[in-house]
PDB file of N, CA, C and O in Angstrom:
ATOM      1  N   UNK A   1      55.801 -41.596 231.950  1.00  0.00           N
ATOM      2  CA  UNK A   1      56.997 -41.452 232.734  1.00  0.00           C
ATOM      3  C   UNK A   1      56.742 -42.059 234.094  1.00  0.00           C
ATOM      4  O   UNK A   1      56.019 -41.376 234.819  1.00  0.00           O
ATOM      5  N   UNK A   2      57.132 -43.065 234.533  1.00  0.00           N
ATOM      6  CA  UNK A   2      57.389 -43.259 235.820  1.00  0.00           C
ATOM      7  C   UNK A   2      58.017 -42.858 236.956  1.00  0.00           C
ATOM      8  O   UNK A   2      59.103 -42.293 236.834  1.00  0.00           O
ATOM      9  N   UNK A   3      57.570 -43.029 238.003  1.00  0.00           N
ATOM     10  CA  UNK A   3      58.449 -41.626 239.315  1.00  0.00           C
ATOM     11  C   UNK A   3      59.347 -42.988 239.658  1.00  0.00           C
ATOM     12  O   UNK A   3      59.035 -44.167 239.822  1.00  0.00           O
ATOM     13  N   UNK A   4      60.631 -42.254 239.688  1.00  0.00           N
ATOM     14  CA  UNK A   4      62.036 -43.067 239.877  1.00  0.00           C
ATOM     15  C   UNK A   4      62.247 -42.479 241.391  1.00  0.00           C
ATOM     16  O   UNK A   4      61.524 -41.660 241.959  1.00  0.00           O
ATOM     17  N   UNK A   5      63.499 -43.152 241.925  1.00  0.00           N
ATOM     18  CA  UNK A   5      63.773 -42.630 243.137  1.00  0.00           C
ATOM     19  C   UNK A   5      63.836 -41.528 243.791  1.00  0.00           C
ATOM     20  O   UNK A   5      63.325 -41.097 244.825  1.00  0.00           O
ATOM     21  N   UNK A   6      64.641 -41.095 242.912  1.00  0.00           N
ATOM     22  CA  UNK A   6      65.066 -39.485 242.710  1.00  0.00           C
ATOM     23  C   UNK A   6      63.601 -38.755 242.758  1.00  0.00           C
ATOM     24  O   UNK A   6      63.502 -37.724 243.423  1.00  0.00           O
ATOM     25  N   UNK A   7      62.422 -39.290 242.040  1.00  0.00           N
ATOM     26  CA  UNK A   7      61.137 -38.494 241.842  1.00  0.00           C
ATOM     27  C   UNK A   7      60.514 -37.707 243.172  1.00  0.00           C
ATOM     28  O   UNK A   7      60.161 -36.560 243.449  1.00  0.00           O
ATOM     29  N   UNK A   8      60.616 -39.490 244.080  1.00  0.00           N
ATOM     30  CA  UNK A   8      60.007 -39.785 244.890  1.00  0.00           C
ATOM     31  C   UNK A   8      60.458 -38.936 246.358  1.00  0.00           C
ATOM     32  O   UNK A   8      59.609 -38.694 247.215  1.00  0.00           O
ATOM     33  N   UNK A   9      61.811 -38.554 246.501  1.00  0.00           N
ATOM     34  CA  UNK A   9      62.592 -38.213 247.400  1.00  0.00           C
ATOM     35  C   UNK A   9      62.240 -36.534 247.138  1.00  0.00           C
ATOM     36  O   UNK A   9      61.918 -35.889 248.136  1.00  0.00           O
ATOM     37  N   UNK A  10      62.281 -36.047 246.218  1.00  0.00           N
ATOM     38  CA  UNK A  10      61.816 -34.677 245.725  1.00  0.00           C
ATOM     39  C   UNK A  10      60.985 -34.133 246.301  1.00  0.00           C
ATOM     40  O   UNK A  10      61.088 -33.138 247.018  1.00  0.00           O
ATOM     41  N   UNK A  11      59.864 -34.882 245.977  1.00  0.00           N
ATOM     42  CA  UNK A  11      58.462 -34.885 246.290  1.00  0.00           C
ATOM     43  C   UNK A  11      58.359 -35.035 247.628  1.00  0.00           C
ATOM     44  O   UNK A  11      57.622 -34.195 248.144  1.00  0.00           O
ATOM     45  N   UNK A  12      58.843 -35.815 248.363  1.00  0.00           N
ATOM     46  CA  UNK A  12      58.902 -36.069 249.858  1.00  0.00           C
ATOM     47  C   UNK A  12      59.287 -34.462 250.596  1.00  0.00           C
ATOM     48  O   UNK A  12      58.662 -33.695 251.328  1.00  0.00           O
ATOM     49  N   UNK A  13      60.638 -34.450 249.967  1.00  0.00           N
ATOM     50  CA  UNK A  13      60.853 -33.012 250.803  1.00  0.00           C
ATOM     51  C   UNK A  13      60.498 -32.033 250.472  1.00  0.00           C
ATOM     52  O   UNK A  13      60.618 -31.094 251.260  1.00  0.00           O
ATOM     53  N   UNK A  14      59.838 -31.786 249.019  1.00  0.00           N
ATOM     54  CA  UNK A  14      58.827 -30.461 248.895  1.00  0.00           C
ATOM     55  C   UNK A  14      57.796 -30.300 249.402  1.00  0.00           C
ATOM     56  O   UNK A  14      57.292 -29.177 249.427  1.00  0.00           O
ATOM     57  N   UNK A  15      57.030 -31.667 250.099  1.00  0.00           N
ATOM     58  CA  UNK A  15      55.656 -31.820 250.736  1.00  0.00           C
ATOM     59  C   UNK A  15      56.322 -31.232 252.427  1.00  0.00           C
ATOM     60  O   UNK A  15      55.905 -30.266 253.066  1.00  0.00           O
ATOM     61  N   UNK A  16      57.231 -32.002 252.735  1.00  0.00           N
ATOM     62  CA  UNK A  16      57.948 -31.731 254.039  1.00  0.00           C
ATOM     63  C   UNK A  16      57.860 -30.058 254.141  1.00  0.00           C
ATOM     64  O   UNK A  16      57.132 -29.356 254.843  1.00  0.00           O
ATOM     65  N   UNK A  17      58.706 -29.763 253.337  1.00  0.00           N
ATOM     66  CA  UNK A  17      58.658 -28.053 253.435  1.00  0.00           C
ATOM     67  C   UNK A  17      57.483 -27.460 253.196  1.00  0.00           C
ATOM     68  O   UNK A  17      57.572 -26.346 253.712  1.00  0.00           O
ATOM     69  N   UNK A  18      56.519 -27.574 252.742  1.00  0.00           N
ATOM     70  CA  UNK A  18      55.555 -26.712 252.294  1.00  0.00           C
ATOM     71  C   UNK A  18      54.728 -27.299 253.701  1.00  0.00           C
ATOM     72  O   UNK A  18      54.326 -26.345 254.367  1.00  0.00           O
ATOM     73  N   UNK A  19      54.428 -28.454 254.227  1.00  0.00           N
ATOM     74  CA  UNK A  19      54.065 -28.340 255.755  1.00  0.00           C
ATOM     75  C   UNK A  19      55.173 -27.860 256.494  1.00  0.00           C
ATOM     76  O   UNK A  19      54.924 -28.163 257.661  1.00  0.00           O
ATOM     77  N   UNK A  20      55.938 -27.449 256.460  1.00  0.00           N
ATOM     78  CA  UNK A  20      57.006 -26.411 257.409  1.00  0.00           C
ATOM     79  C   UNK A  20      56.293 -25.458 257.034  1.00  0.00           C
ATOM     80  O   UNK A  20      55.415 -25.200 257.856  1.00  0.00           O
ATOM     81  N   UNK A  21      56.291 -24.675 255.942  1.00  0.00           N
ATOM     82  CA  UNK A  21      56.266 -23.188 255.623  1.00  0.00           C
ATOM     83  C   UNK A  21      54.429 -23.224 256.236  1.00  0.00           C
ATOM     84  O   UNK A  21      54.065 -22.162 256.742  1.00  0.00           O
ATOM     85  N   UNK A  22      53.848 -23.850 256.210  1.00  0.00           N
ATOM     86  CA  UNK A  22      52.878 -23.487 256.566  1.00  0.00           C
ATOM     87  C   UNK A  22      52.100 -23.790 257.856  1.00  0.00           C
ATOM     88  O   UNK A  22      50.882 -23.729 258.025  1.00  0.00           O
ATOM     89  N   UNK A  23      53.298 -24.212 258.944  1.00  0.00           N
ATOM     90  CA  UNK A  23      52.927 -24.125 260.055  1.00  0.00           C
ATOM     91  C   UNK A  23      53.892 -23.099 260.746  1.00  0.00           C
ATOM     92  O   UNK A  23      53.689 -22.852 261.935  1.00  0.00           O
ATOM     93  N   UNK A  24      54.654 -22.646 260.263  1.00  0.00           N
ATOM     94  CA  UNK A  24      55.483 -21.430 260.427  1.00  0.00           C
ATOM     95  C   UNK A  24      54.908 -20.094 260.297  1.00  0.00           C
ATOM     96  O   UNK A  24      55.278 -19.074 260.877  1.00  0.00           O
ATOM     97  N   UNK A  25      53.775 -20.257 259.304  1.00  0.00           N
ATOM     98  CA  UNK A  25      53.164 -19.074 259.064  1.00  0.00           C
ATOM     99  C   UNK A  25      52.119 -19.133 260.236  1.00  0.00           C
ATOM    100  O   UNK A  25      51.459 -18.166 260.617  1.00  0.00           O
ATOM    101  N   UNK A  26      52.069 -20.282 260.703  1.00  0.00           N
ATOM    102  CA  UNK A  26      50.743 -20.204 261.547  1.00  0.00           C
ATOM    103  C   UNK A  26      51.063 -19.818 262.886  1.00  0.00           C
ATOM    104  O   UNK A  26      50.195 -19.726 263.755  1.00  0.00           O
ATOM    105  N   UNK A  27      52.340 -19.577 263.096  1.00  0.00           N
ATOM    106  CA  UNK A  27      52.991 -19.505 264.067  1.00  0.00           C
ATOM    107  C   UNK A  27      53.237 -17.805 264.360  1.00  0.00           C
ATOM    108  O   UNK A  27      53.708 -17.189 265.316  1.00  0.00           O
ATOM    109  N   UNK A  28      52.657 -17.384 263.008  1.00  0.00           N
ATOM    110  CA  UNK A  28      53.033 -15.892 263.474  1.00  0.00           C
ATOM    111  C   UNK A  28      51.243 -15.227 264.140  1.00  0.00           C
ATOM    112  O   UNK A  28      51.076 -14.249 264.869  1.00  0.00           O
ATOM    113  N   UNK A  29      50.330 -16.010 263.663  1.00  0.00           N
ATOM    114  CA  UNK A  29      49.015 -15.507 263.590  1.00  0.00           C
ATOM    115  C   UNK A  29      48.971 -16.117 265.392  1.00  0.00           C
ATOM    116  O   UNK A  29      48.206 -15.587 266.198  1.00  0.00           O
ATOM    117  N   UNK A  30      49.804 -17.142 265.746  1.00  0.00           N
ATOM    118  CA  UNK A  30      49.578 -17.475 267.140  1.00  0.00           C
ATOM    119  C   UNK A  30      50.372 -16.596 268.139  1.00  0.00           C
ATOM    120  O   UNK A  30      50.084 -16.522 269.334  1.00  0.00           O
ATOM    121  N   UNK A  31      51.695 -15.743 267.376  1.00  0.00           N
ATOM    122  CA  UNK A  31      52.378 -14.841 268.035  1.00  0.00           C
ATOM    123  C   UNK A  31      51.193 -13.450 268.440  1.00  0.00           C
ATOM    124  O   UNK A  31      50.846 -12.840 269.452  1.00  0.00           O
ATOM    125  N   UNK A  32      50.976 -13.442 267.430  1.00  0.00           N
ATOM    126  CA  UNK A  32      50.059 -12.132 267.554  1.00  0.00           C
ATOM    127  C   UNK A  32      48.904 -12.247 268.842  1.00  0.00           C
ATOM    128  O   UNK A  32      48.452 -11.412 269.625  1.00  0.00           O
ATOM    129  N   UNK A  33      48.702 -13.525 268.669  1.00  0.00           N
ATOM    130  CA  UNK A  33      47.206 -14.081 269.826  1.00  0.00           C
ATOM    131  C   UNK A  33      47.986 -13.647 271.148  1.00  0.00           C
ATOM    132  O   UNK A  33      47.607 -12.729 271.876  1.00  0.00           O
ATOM    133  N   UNK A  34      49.216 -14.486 271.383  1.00  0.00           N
ATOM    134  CA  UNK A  34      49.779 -13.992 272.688  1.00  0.00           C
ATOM    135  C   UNK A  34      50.350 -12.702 272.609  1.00  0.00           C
ATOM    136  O   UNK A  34      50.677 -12.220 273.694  1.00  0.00           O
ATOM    137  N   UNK A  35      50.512 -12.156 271.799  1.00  0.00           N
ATOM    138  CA  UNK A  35      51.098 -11.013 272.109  1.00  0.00           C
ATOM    139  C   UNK A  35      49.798  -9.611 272.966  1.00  0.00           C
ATOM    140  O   UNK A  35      49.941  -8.627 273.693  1.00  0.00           O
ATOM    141  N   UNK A  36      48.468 -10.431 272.218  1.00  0.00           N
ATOM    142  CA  UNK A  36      47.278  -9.598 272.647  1.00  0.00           C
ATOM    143  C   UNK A  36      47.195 -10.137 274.364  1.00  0.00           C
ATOM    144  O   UNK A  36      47.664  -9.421 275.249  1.00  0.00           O
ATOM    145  N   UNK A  37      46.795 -10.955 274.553  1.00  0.00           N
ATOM    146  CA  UNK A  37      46.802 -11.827 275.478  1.00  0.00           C
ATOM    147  C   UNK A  37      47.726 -11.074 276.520  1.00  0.00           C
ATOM    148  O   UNK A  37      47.159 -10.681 277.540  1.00  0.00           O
ATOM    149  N   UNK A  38      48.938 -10.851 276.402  1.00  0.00           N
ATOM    150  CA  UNK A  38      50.174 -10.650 277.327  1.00  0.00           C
ATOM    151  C   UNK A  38      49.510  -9.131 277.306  1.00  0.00           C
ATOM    152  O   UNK A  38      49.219  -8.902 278.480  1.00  0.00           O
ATOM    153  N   UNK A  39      49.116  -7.910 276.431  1.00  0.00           N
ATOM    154  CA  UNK A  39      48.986  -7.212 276.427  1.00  0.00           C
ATOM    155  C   UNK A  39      47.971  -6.994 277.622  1.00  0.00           C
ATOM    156  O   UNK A  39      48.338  -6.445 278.661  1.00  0.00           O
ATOM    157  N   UNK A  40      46.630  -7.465 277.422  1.00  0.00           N
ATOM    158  CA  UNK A  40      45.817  -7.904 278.754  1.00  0.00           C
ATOM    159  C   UNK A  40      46.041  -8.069 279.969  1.00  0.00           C
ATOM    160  O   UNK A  40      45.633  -7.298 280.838  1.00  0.00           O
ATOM    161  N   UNK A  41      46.677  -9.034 280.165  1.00  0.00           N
ATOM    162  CA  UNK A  41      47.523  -9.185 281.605  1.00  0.00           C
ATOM    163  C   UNK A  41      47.726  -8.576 281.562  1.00  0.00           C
ATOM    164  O   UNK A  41      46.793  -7.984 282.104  1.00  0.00           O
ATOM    165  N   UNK A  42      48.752  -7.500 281.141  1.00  0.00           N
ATOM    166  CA  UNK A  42      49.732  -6.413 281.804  1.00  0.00           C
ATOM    167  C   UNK A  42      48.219  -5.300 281.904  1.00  0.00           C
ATOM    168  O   UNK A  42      48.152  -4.616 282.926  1.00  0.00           O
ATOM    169  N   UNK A  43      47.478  -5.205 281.231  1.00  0.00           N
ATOM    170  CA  UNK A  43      46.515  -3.722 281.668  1.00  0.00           C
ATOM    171  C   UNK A  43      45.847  -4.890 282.715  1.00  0.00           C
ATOM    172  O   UNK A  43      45.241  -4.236 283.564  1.00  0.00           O
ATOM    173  N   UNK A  44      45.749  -5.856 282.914  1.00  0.00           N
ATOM    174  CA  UNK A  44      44.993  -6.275 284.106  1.00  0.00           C
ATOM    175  C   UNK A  44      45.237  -6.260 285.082  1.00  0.00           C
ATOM    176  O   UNK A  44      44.469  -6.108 286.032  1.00  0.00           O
ATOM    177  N   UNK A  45      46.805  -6.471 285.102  1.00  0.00           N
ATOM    178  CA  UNK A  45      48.025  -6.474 286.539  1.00  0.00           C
ATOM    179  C   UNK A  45      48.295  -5.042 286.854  1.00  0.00           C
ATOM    180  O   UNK A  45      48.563  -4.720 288.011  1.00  0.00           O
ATOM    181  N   UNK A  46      48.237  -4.087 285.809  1.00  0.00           N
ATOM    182  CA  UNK A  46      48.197  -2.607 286.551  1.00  0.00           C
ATOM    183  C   UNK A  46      47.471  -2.331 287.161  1.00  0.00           C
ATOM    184  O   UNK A  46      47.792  -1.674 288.151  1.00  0.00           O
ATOM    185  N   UNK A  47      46.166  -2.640 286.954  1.00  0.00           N
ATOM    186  CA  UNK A  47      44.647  -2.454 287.194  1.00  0.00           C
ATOM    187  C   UNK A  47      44.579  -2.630 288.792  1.00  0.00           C
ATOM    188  O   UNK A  47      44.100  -1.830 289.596  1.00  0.00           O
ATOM    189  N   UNK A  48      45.170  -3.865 289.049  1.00  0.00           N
ATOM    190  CA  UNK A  48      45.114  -4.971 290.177  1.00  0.00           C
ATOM    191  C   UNK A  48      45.885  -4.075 291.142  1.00  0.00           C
ATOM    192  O   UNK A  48      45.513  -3.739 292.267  1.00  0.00           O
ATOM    193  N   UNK A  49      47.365  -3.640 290.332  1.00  0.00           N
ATOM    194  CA  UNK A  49      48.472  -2.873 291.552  1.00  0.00           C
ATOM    195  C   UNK A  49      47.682  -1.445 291.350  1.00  0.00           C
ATOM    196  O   UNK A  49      48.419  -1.334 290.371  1.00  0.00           O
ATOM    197  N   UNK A  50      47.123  -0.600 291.340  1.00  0.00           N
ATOM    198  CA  UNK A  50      46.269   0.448 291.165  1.00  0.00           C
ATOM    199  C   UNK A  50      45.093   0.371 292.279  1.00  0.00           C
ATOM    200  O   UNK A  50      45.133   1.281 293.108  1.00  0.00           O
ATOM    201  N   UNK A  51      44.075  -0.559 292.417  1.00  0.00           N
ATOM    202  CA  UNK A  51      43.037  -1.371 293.457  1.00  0.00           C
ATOM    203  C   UNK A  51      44.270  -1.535 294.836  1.00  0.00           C
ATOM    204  O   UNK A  51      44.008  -1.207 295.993  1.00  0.00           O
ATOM    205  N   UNK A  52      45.360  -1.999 294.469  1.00  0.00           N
ATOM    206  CA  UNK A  52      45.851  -2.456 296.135  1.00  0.00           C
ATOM    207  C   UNK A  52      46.075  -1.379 296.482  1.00  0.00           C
ATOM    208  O   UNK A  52      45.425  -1.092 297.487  1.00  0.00           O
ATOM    209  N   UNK A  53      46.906  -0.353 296.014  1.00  0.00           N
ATOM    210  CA  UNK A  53      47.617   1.139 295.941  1.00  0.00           C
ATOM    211  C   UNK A  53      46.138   1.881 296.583  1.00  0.00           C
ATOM    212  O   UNK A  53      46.227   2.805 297.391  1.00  0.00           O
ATOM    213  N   UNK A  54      45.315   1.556 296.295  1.00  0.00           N
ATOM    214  CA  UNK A  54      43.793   2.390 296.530  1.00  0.00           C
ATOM    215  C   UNK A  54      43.427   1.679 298.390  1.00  0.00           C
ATOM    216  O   UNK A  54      43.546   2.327 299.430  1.00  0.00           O
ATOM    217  N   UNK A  55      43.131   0.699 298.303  1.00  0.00           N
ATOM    218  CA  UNK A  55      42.801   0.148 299.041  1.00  0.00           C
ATOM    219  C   UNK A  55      43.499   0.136 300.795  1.00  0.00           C
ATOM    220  O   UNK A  55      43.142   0.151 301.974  1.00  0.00           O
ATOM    221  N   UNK A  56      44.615   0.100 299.994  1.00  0.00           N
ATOM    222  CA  UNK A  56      45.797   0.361 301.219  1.00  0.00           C
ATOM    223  C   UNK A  56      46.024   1.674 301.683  1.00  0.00           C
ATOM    224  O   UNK A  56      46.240   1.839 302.883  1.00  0.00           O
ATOM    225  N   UNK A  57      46.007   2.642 300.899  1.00  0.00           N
ATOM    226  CA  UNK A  57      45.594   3.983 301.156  1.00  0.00           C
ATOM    227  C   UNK A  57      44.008   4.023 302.042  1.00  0.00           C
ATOM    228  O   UNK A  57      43.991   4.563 303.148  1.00  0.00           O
ATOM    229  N   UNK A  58      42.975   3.538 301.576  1.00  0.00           N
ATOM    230  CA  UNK A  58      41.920   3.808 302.522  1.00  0.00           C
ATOM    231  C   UNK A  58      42.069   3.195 303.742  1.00  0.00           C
ATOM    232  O   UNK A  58      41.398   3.586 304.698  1.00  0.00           O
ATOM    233  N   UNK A  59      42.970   2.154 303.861  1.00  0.00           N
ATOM    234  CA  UNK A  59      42.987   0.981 305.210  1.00  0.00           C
ATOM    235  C   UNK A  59      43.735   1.975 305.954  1.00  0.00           C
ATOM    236  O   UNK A  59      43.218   2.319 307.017  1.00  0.00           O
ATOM    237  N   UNK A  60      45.019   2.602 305.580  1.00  0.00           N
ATOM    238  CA  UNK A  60      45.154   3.445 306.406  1.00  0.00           C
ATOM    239  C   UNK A  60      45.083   4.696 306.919  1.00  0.00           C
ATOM    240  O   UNK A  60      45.961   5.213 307.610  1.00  0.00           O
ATOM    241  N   UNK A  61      43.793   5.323 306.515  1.00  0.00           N
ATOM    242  CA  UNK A  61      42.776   6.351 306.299  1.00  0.00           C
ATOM    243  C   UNK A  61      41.888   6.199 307.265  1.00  0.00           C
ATOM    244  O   UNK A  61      41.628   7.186 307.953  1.00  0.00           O
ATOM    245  N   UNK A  62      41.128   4.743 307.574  1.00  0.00           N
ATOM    246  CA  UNK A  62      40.212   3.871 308.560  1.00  0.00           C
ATOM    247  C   UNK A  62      41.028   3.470 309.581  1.00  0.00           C
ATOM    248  O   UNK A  62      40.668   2.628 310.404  1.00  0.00           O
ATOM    249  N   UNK A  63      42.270   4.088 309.597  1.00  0.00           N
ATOM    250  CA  UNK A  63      42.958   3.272 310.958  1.00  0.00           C
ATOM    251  C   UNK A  63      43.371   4.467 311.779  1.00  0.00           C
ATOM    252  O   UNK A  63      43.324   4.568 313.005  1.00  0.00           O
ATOM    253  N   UNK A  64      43.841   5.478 310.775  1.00  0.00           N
ATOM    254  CA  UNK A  64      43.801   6.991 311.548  1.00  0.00           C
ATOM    255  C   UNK A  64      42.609   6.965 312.092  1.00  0.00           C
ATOM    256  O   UNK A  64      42.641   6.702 313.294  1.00  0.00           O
ATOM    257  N   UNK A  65      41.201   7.204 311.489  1.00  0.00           N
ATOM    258  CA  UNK A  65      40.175   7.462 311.931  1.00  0.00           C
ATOM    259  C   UNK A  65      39.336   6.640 313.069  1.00  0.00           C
ATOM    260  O   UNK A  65      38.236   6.965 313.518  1.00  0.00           O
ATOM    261  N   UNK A  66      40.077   5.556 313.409  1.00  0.00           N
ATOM    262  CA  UNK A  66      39.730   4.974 314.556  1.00  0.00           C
ATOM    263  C   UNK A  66      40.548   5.329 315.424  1.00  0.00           C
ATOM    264  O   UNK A  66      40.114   5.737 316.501  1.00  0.00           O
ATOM    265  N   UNK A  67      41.933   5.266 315.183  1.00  0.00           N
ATOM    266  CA  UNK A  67      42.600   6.044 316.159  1.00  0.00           C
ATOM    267  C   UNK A  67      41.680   7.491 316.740  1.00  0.00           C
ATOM    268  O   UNK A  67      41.266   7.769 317.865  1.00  0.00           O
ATOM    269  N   UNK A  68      41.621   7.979 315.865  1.00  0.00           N
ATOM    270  CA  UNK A  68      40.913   9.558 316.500  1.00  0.00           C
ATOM    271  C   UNK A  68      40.264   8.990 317.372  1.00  0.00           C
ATOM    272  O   UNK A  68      40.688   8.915 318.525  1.00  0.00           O
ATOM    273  N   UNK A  69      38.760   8.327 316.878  1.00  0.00           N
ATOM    274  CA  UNK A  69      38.132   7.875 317.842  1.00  0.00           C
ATOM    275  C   UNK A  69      38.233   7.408 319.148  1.00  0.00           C
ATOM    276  O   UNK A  69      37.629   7.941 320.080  1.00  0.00           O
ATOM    277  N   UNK A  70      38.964   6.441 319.268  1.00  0.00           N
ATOM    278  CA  UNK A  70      39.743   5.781 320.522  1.00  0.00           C
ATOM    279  C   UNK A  70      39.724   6.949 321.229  1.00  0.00           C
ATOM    280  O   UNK A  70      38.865   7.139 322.090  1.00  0.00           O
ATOM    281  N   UNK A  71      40.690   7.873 320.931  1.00  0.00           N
ATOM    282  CA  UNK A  71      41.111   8.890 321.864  1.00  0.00           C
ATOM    283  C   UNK A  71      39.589   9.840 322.203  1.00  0.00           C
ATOM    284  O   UNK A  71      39.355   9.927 323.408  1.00  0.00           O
ATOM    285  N   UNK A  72      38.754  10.409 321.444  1.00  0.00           N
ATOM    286  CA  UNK A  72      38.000  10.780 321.499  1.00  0.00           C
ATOM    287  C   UNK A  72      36.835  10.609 322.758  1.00  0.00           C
ATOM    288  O   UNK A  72      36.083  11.373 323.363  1.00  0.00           O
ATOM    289  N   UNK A  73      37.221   8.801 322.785  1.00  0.00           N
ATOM    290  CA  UNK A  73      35.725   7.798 323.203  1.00  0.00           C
ATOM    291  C   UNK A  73      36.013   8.278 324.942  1.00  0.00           C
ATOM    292  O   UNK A  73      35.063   8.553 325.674  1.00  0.00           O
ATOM    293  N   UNK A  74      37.530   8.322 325.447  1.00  0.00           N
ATOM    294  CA  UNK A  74      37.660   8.797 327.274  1.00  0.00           C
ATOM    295  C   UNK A  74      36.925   9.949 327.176  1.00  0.00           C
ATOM    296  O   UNK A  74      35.886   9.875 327.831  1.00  0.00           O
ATOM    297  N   UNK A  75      37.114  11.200 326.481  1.00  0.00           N
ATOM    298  CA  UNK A  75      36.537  12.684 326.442  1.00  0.00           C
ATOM    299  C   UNK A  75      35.507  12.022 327.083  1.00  0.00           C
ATOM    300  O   UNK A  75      35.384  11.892 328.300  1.00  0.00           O
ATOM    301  N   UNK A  76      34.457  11.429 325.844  1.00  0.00           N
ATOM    302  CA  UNK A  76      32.970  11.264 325.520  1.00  0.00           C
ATOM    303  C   UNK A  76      32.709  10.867 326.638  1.00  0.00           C
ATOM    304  O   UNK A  76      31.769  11.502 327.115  1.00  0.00           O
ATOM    305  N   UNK A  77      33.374   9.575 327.745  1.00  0.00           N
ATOM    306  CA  UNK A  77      32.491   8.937 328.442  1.00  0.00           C
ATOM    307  C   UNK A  77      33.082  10.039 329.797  1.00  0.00           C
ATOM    308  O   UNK A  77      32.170  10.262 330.593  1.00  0.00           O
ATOM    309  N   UNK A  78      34.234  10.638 330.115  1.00  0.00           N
ATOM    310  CA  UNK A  78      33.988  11.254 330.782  1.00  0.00           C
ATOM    311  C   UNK A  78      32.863  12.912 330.956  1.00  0.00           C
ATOM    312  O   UNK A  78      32.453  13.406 332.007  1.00  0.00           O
ATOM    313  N   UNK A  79      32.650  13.386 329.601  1.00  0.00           N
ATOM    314  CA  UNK A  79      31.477  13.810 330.185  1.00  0.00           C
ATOM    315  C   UNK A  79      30.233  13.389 330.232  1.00  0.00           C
ATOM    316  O   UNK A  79      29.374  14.176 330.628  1.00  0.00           O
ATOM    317  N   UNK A  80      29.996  12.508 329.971  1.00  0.00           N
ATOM    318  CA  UNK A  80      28.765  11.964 330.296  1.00  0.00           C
ATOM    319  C   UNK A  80      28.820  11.316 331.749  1.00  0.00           C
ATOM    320  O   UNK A  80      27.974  11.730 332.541  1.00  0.00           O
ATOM    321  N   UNK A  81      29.362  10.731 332.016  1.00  0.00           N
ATOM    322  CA  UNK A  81      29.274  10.109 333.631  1.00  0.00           C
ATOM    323  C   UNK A  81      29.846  11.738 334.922  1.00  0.00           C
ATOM    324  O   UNK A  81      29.807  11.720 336.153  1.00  0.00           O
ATOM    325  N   UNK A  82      30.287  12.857 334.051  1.00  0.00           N
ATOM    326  CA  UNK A  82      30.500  14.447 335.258  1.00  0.00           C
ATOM    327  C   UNK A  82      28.602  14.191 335.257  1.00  0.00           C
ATOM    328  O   UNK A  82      27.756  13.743 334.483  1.00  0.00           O
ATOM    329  N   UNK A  83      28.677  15.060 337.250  1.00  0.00           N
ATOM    330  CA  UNK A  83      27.519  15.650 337.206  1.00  0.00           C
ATOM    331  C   UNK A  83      26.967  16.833 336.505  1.00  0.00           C
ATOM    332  O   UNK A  83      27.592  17.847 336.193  1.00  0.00           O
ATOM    333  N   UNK A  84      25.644  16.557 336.287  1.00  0.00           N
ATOM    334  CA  UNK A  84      25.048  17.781 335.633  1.00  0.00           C
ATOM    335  C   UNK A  84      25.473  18.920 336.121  1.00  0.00           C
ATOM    336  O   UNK A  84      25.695  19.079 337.322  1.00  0.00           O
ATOM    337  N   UNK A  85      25.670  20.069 334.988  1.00  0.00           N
ATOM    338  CA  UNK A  85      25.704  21.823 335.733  1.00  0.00           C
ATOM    339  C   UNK A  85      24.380  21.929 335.858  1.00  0.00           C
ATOM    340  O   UNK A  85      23.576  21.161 335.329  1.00  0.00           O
ATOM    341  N   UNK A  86      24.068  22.997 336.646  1.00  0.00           N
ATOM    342  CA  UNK A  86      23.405  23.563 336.890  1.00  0.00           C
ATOM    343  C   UNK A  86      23.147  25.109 335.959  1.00  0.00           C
ATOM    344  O   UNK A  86      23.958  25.912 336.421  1.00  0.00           O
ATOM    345  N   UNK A  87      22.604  25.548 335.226  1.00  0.00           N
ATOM    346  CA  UNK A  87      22.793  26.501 334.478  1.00  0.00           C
ATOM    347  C   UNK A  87      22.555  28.062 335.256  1.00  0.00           C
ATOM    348  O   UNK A  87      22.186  28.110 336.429  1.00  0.00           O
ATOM    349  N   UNK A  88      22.710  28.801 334.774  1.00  0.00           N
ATOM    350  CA  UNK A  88      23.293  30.006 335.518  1.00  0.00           C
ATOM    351  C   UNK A  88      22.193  30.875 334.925  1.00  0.00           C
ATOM    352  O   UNK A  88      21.641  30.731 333.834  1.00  0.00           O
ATOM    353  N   UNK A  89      21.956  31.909 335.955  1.00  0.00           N
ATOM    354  CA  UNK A  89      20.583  33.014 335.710  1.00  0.00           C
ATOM    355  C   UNK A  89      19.204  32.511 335.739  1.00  0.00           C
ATOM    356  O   UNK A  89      18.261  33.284 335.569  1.00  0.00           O
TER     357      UNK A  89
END
């Protein structure tokens, strides 16, 4: 039997489709990759806003606490530069 036109055209688009169907399928095993992937980022980007949330809380924790200081530091140097007491008895 010889392949006639008709054979040939058959064959063309069953090869066509069966490389469709099987880069379609490959397309779900690559969904899944990003879907892990995206999953990552997002626990990485919480992670990240969690660290700033932390960080920014201590910055302004270290800024009170210099404030104190500041105020503290006139006390300090004024008693150190009063004259000595003299102690009693």
């Amino acid at each position: 039997m010889f392949p006639t036109k008709q054979h040939l055209t058959t064959a063309r688009t069953l090869g066509v489709a069966i490389v469709a169907a099987v880069g379609l399928a490959s397309c779900a095993t690559y969904d899944d990759d990003f879907a892990r992937v995206n999953s990552r980022l997002d626990t990485l980007d919480s992670r990240v806003q969690d660290a700033a949330q932390s960080a920014e809380s201590a910055n302004q924790a270290a800024q009170r606490a210099n404030s104190r200081l500041d105020s503290l530091e006139g006390r300090v140097q004024q008693l150190e530069s009063s004259p000595s007491r003299v102690p009693r008895g």
